[in-house]
N, C-alpha and C positions, 0 to 999 in steps of 0.2 A: 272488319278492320283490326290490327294488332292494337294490341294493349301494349303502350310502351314499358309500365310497371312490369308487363308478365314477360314482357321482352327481354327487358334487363336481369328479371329473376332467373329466365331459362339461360342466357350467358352464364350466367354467376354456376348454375345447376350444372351445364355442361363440364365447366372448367374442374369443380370439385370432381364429377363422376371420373371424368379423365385421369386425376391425381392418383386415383385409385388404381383404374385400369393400366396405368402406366404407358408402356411399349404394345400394352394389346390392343387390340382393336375390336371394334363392336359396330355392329348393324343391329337398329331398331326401324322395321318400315312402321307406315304408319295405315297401311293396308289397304281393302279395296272392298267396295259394300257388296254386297251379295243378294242374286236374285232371289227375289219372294218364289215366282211362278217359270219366270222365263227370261232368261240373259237381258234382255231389255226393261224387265220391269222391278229394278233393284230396291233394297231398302233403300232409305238414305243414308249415303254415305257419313260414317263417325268414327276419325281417328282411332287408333291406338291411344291408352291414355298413356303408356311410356313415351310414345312417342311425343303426344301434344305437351309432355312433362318437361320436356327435352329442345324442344323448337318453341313451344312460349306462343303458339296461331295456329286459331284452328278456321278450316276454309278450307272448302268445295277441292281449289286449286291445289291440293296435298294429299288428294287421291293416287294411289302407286307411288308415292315418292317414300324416304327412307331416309333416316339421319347416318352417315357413318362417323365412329369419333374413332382415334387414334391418338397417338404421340405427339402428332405434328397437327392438329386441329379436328377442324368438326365439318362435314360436309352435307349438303343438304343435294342427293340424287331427284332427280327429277324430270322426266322426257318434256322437251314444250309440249303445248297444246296441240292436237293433230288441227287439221285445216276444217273438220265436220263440230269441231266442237262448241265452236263458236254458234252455229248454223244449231243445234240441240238446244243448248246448255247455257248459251250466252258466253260474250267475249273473258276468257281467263285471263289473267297474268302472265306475263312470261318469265323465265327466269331470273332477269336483270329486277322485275320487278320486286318478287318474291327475295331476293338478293338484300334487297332495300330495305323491306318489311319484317325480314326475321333477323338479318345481322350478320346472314350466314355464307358461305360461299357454294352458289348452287351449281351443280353439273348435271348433267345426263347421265342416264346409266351407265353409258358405252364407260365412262369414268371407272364403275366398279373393278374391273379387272388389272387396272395400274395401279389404287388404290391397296388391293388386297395382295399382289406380287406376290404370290405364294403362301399367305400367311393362312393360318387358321383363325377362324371369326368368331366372336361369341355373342348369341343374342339371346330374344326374349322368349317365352313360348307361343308357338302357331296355335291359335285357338279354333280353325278348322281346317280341311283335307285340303281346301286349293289351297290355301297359304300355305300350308308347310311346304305342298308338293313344288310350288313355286320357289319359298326359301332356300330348301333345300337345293334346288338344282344350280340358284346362285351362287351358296356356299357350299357346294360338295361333301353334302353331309346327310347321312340316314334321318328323313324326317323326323325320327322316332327322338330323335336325340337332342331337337330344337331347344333351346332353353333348358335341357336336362343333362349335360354333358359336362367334364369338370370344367373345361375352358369356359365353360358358362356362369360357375359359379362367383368369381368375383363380381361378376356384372349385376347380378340378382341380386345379390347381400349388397352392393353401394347403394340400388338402386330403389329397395326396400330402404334403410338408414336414412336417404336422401328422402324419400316420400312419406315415411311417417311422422317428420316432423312440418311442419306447415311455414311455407316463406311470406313475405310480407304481400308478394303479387297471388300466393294462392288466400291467402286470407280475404282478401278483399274481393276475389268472383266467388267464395263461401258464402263471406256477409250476406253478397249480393242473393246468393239464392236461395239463401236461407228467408229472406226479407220476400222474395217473391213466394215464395211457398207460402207464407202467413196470408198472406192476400189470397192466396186463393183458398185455405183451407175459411177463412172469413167469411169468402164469397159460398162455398159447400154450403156451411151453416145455414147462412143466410137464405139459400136458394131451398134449403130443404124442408118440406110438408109431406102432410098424408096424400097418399094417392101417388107421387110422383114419381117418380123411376130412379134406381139407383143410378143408370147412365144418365139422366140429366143433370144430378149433381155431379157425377164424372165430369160431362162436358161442361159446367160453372167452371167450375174449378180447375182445368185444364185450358180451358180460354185466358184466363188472368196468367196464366205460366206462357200459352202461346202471345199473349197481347205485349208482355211484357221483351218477347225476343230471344224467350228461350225456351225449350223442350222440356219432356218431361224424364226424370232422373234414370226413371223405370216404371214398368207397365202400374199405373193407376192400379190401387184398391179401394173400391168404396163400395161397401157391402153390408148389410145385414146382417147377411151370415159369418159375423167376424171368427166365429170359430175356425173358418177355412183359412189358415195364416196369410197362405198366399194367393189368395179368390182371385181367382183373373175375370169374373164374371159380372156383368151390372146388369142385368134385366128384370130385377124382383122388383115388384110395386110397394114402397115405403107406405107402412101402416101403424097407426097410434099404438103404443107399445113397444114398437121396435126401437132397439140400438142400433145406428148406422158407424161402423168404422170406415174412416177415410185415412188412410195411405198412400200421402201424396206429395210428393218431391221435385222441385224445380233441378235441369239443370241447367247453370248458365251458359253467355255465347261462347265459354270459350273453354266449355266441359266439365266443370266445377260442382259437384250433386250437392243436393239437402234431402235430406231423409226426416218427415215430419210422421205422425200417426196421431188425429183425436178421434174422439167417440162422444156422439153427441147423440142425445135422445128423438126421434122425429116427433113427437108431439110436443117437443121443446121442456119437457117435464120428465125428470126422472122418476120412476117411480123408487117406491122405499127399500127396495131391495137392489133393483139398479146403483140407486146413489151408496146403497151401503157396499157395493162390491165395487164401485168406482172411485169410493173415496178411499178404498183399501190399495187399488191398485195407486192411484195417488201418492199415498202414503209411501208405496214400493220405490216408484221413482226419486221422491223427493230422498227417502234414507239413502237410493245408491248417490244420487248425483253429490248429497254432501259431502260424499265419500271421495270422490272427482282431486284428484290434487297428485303432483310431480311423487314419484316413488310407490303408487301403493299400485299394487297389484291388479290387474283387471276382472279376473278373475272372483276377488275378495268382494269386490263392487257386485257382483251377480250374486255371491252366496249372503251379500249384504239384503238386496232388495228379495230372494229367496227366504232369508228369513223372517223378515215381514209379512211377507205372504202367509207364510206358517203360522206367523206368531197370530194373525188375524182371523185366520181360516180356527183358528185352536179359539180363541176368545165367541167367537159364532156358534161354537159347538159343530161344525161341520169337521173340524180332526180334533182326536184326542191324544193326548201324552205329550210326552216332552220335547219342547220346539226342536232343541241341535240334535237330537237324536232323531226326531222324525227328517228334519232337513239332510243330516247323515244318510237315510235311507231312501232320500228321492223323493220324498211324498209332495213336496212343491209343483215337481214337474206333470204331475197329473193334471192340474191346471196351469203350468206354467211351463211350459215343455221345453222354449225356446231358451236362446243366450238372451243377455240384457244389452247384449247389441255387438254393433262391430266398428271396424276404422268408416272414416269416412275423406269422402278426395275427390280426386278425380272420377271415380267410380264409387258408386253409393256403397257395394263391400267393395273397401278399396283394395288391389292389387290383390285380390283371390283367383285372379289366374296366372297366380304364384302357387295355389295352392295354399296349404297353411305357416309356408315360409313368412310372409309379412304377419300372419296374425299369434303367431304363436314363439318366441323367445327360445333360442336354441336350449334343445334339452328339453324341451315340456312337449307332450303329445296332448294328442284329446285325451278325456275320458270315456270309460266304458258305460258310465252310466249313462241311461236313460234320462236327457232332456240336457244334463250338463255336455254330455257328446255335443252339442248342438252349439256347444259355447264358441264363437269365431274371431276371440281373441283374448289371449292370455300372455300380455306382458305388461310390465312396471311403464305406469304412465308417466311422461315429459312434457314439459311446456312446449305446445304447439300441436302437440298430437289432437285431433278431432275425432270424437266418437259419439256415437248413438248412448240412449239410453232410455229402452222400451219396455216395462216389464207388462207383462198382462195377466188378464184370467181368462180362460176359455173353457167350458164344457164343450170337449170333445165327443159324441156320443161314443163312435168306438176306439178310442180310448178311456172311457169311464169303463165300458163293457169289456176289455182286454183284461183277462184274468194273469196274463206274463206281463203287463204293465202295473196291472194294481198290485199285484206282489203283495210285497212282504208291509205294506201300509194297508192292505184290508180292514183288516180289523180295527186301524185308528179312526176312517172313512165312514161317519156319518151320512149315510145317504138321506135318512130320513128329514135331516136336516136343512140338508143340499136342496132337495124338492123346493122348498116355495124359492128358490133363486134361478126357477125355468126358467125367468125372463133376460136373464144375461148369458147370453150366447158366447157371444167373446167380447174382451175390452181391451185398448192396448193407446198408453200415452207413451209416446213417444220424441226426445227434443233431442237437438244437436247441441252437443257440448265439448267445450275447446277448453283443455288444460291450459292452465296460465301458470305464473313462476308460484304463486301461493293458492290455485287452488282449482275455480273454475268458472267458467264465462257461457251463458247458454243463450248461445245463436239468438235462437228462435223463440226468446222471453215474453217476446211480444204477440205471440197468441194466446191466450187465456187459457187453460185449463183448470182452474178452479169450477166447481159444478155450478155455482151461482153464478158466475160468469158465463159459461158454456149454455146455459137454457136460459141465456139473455139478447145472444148472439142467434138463435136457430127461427126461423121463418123471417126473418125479417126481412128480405126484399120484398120490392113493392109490386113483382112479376108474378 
């Protein structure tokens, strides 16, 4: 069902992006899911988020269809329902319906070619080979060139500006899924002992996101082996000793992601070196997030929670010399390889297939280094803006054993030290935090990560 908030907000979003575009015009579809195995046995279908950005509903019935905006309004393309669809799929909406529902004025394809009258189009990028091959032959144009063309570029810079700040209707399906993520990362906890499979705390905790009526943001991480950043795997038998990382994000019904990450111990008991690299990495989080506030840099916030790490790892005896001079050289990124996060939205990295146009402030590239490369957003934070903020620790084996990675921090790199901290594989806290006009507001407050809290929360259901 539409959300009339997100309704009204997608109005309001149309009219500004138009302001912009002027006299041009733009097609954004909202695409068509794609077979796993065999034309009949599809993903499920999941809007474009420009598109769902733009229309304000998201629903089954908005497969192939396509927002066009121009000078003189906004149209929502749309073929009705064939006669077998009903008989499949169940009865859809038709257009008059969907007319109702979004605000918008619906037509049929056949529409597109009086509509465009000659005109050249600018849209977003085709994310695979049928779609381009398809947009393209709409708009007479070199696949190649979808979303990369100049005629393209005002659309993409409005359309970035427009989505990195957060409206009052995207705020409120954030909340929401921020709020169902907590529950289920509760229920992980909860559900997790010795002996039990990493997929069975998956599916805990994936239940509470499905029971709840929404999906998951992106593929489940709950793993043991948290070193692997992005383990897509759960078949390890949880055993006393072990850190389980869960990387688990709701998104809501109407596209909206939360991106959470804890680590909790399975025997419910950290041990003394666990809790001493855990309450470091802790420590990491809490210095960037206070950093969280309208004007500073995103960037400063990673070399923030970087130098903690440093400053830590050098008090343990595990690096030696001077904190900004070793953090100068990288030394962080040997166990901290990753960015301290990225936007969040409609897509858990939001609007990256833009590429690093939304995440990065005209004028700034990546860097060459090692681990800061990895950084996936570097501009002056605004109230409204939503972003991650995950730092970790990881023994990677080959990376400790990369003699081009250890470089020129060799010799700060107590190994001997490092040994009795085999028990911590990877660690990584991670919350959703929203820029406000003085500072910052973190979603997801309500799941505990404090370590006394956290091995208070682990076995406790009664299954």
């Amino acid at each position: 069902m539409p959300d009339p908030l997100l309704t009204a907000c997608a109005d309001l979003r149309r009219t500004r992006l138009r302001a912009v575009l002027g006299e041009r015009a733009a097609l954004i579809p909202a695409g068509r899911s794609r077979p796993r195995n065999y034309p009949a046995n599809p993903y499920p279908f999941r809007a474009s988020s420009h598109f769902l950005y733009l229309v304000g509903c998201r629903a089954d019935a908005l497969e192939g269809a396509a927002l066009w905006l121009d000078g003189a309004g906004a149209v929502l393309l749309r073929d009705p329902p064939g006669p077998d669809d009903a008989l499949w799929h169940g009865p859809l909406p038709d257009n008059d319906v969907l007319a109702r529902a979004t605000g918008l004025t619906v037509a049929p394809w056949s529409s597109l070619s009086t509509l465009r009258r000659g005109r050249s189009v600018a849209t977003v990028p085709a994310l695979d080979r049928a779609e381009a091959e398809a947009r393209a032959a709409l708009l007479a144009r070199p696949k190649e060139s979808l979303g990369h063309a100049a005629i393209d570029e005002p659309l993409l810079e409005a359309l970035v500006a427009l989505r990195l700040v957060h409206d009052e209707g995207a705020l409120a399906q954030l909340r929401c899924a921020a709020d169902v993520s907590v529950g289920a990362h509760l229920c992980g906890m909860a559900a997790t002992r010795p002996g039990a499979r990493e997929q069975a705390v998956c599916a805990a905790m994936e239940h509470v996101i499905a029971q709840a009526g929404c999906t998951t943001a992106y593929g489940s991480i709950v793993s043991v082996h948290g070193e692997v950043l992005h383990n897509p795997h759960h078949l390890h038998v949880l055993a006393d000793g072990d850190l389980l990382l869960a990387d688990v994000g709701a998104e809501s019904a109407h596209g909206y992601a939360s991106d959470i990450t804890r680590t909790w111990p399975v025997s419910g008991r950290f041990s003394a070196t666990q809790r001493t690299m855990y309450e470091l990495v802790l420590a990491m989080q809490a210095s960037a997030i206070a950093m969280v506030a309208p004007g500073v840099r995103y960037r400063d916030v990673h070399l923030r929670a970087a130098r903690t790490l440093v400053d830590g790892l050098v008090q343990l005896g595990i690096l030696h010399g001077d904190v900004d001079t070793l953090v100068d050289d990288g030394a962080h990124a040997l166990f901290f390889p990753h960015g301290i996060g990225h936007l969040l939205g409609l897509d858990v990295h939001d609007m990256e297939d833009l590429g690093d146009r939304a995440g990065y402030a005209p004028g700034r590239t990546r860097s060459r280094q090692f681990g800061l490369g990895y950084l996936r957003l570097d501009r002056e934070l605004a109230p409204g803006m939503l972003v991650t903020i995950e730092p970790g620790f990881y023994q990677v084996p080959s990376l400790l054993a990369d003699p081009g990675r250890v470089g020129v921090v060799d010799r700060a790199l107590d190994r001997a030290r490092l040994a009795p901290f085999s028990d911590v594989r990877g660690i990584r806290i991670e919350d959703d935090v929203l820029v406000t006009a003085t500072g910052a507001e973190v979603l997801t407050a309500a799941l505990p990560s404090a370590p006394d809290e956290v091995e208070q929360l682990v076995g406790r259901s009664s299954g």
